[in-house]
N, C-alpha and C positions, 0 to 999 in steps of 0.2 A: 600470416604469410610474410617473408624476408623479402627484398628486393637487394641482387647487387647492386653493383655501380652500372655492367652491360647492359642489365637488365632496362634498368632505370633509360639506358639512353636511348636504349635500344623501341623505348613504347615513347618514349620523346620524340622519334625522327619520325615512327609512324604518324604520330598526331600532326607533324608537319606535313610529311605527303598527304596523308587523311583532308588538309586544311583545318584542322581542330586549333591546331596554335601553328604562330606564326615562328621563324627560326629563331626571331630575337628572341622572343617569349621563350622560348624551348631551350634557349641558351641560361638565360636566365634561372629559369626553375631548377636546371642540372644545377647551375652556383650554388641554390639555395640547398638544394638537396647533401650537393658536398659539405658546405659550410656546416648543415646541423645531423651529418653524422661523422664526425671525426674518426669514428672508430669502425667505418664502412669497409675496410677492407681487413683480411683474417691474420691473425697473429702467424706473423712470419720468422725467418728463421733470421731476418736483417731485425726487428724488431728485439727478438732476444738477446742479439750482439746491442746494441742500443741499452738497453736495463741491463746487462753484465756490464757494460763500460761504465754507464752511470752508477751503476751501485758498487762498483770498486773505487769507481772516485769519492763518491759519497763518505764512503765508508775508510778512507784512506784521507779525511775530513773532519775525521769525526772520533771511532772509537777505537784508532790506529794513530791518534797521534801520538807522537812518543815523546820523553822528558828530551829529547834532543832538539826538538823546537823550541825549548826555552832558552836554548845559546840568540835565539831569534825574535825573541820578546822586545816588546815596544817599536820601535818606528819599522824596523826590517819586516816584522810581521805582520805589522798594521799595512805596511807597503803590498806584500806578497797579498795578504787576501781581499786588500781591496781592488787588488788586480786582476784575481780571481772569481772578484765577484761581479765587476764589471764585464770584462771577458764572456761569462756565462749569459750576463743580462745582452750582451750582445748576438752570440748564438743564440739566446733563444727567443730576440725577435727576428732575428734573421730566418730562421728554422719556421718561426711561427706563420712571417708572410709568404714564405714558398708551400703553407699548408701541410708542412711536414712538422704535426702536431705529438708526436714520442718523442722526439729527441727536444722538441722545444722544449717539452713540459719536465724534461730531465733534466734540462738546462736550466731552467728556472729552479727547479727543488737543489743544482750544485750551487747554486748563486742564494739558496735562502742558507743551507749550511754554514756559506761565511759569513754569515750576520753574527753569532754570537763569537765569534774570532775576532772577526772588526772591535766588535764592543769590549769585547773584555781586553785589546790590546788598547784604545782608546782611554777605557778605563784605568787600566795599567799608567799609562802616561800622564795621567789626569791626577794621580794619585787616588784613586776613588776606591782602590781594592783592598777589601781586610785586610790584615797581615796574614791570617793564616788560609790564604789563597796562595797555593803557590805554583801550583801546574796546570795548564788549562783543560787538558787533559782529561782533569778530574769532574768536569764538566758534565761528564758523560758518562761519572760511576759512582759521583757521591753527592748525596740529598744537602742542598744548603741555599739558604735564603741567599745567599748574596749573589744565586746567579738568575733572580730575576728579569733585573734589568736587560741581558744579555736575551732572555726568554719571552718579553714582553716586544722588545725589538725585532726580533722572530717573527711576532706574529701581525706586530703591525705591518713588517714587508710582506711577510704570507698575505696579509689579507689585502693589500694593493698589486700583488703578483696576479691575485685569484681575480681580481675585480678587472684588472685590464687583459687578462690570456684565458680565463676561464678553463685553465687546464685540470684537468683532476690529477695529475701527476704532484702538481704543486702541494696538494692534501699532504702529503704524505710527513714532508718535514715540520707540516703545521702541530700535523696529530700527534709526532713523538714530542713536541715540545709544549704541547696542553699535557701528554701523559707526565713529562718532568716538571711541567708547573704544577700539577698537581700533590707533587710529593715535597716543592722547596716551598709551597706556598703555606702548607700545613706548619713548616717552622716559625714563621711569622706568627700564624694566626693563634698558633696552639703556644709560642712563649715556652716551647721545652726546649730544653738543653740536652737531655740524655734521650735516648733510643727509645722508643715504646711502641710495640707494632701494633697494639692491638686500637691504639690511637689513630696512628698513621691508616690503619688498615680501614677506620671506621670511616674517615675522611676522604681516604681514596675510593671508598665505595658511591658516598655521598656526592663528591666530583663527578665520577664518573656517571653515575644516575641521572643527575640533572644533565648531564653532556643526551647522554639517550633519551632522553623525555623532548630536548629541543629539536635535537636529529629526527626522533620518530614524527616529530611535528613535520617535521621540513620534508620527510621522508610521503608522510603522506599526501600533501601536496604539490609534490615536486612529480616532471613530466621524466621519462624515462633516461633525459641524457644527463640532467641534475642528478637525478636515485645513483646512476651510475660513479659518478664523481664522488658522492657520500662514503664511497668503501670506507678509507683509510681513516675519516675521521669516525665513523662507526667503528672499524675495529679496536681501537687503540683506546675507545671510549668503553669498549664492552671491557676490554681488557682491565683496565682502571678500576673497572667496578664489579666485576666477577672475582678479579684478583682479590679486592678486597675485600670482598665478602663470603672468597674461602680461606683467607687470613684468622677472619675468625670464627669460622667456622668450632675449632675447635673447642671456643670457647663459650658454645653455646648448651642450654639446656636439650631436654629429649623435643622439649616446642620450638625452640629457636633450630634444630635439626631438622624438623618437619617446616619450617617455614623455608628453609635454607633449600631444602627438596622441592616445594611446591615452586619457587622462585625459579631455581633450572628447568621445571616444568615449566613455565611458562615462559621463558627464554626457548625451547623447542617449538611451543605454540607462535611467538613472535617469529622465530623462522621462517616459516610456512607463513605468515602473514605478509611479512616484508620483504619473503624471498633472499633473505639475509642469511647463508647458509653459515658461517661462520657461530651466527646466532646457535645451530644444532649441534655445533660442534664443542662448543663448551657446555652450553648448557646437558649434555649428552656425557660427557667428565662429571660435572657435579652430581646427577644420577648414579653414575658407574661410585664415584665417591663419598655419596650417602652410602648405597648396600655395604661398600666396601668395609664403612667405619662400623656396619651392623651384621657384619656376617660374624655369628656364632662357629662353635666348633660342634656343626649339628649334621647330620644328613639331612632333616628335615628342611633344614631352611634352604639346601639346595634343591627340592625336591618342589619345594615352592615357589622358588625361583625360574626355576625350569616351567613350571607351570601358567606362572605370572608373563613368562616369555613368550609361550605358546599360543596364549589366552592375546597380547595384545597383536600378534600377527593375523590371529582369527581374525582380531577388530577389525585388522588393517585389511582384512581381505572384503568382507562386509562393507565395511566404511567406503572402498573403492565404486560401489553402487553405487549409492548415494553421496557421493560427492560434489558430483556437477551441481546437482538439485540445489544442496547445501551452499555452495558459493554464489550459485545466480541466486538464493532466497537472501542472504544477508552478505550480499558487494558489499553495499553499505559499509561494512567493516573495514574491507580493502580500500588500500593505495589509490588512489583516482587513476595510475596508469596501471592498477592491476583488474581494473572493473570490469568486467565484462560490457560490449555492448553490442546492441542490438543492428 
């Protein structure tokens, strides 16, 4: 059962007339109430003006900057976005203590954007940048160790954003910038010089794996307003590592195909475990692009197909019985906030 906000004050004032608690007390527990649901009230239509303004700026930050900021390299630059990233850090403690937590937490994710703008004009002046860096631009569409530094800086402000505002808004810029260290960091370690995807591909699987192995950790001990903050760096993580590991898909045997299948199968199962829908949704692709890479020029095998379809909706209809049964016999598996209790 949900409680709003009315609701909530509304059994507060009675426990007051009742004598069950006193006003301060009652005053009090409402703070506490509001404090640890940030997300107490329903996605509104000021909300979605909020993420449309922030993610044109974002994005007008980002993979819209154009070769015409480079008339503005070095100090004029470095000037502009550390003004912009001040600016943001300002709005979003201001936003943060009026309790108006979306637009704080957008303000934060525009203020983590100019971290690698800072850095790389810093570096620029510093003389610290390859020669064959020359648009920052490129930042944002091409794999290269040298923007590290730029990437590491990211996260170390991500992770003192996260630690002082607790926003999950803040994920957001964190998670695309593990998805790009992931792909500049493979240059370093792997010492190629020419393109090899089926490298890159095995590495970004391996990344991202370990990213979900730590998240699922954190995911199953974490209370319902943590799980919730997890999104972005869950998706960007699954991403990482689904992507790479249909990179090479095609370069596997008929066992490395059936393992590659059993894999999205259990990406469906992790779904429904972690309530991670995003999880069914690729993994539900990889499915669709097993048959797809084994469909013959047969009737039968659509005939079996069709069958196979039919046959697991039966399950699903079955399976609906005995479901409850099945989740109250083994919680244990589940989330500690997905446990049932008594």
């Amino acid at each position: 059962m949900s409680f709003n906000l009315k609701t909530i004050q509304n059994i507060l004032n009675n426990a007051v007339v009742s004598g069950v608690l006193e006003e301060s007390q009652a005053k009090k527990l409402l703070e506490l109430f509001i404090t640890d649901n940030d997300s107490i009230t329903k996605f509104k239509f000021t909300h979605l003006l909020y993420y449309l303004g922030g993610l044109l700026t974002i994005s007008a930050l980002t993979i819209f900057v154009g070769s015409n900021w480079d008339n503005m390299e070095g100090v004029p630059l470095l000037l502009i976005s550390l003004c912009l990233f001040t600016g943001s850090l300002f709005l979003t403690n201001l936003s943060f203590h009026k309790r108006q937590f979306i637009p704080a937490g957008i303000m934060a994710a525009i203020a983590l954007v100019n971290v690698p703008l800072l850095v790389y004009n810093l570096q620029l002046l510093m003389h610290l940048l390859p020669q064959n860096l020359s648009h920052y631009k490129e930042y944002h569409y091409l794999v290269k160790a040298a923007w590290l530094p730029m990437e590491f800086a990211t996260l170390i402000a991500g992770a003192a954003l996260y630690y002082r505002y607790q926003l999950g808004f803040i994920l957001f810029p964190v998670s695309i910038t593990l998805w790009y260290l992931s792909m500049d960091l493979f240059q370093i370690l792997s010492g190629l010089t020419t393109f090899d995807l089926i490298a890159r591909a095995w590495f970004s699987m391996l990344f991202g794996g370990v990213e979900l192995i730590i998240l699922t950790y954190i995911d199953y001990k974490a209370d319902e307003k943590l799980a919730a903050k997890l999104f972005w760096l869950f998706l960007f993580a699954l991403i990482t590592f689904w992507g790479g590991l249909s990179a090479i898909n095609d370069s596997f045997s008929i066992i490395g195909h059936t393992i590659y299948l059993l894999i999205n199968l259990f990406l469906l199962v992790m779904a429904v475990i972690l309530q991670r829908r995003f999880f069914a949704i690729l993994g539900a692709v990889g499915v669709f692009w097993f048959v797809a890479d084994l469909s013959p020029n047969s009737i039968w095998f659509s005939i079996i197909l069709v069958a196979t379809g039919f046959f697991i909706m039966l399950l699903a209809y079955y399976w609906s019985k005995i479901e409850s049964k099945f989740v109250n016999h083994y919680s244990n598996l589940l989330p500690e906030r997905l446990r049932p209790h008594d």
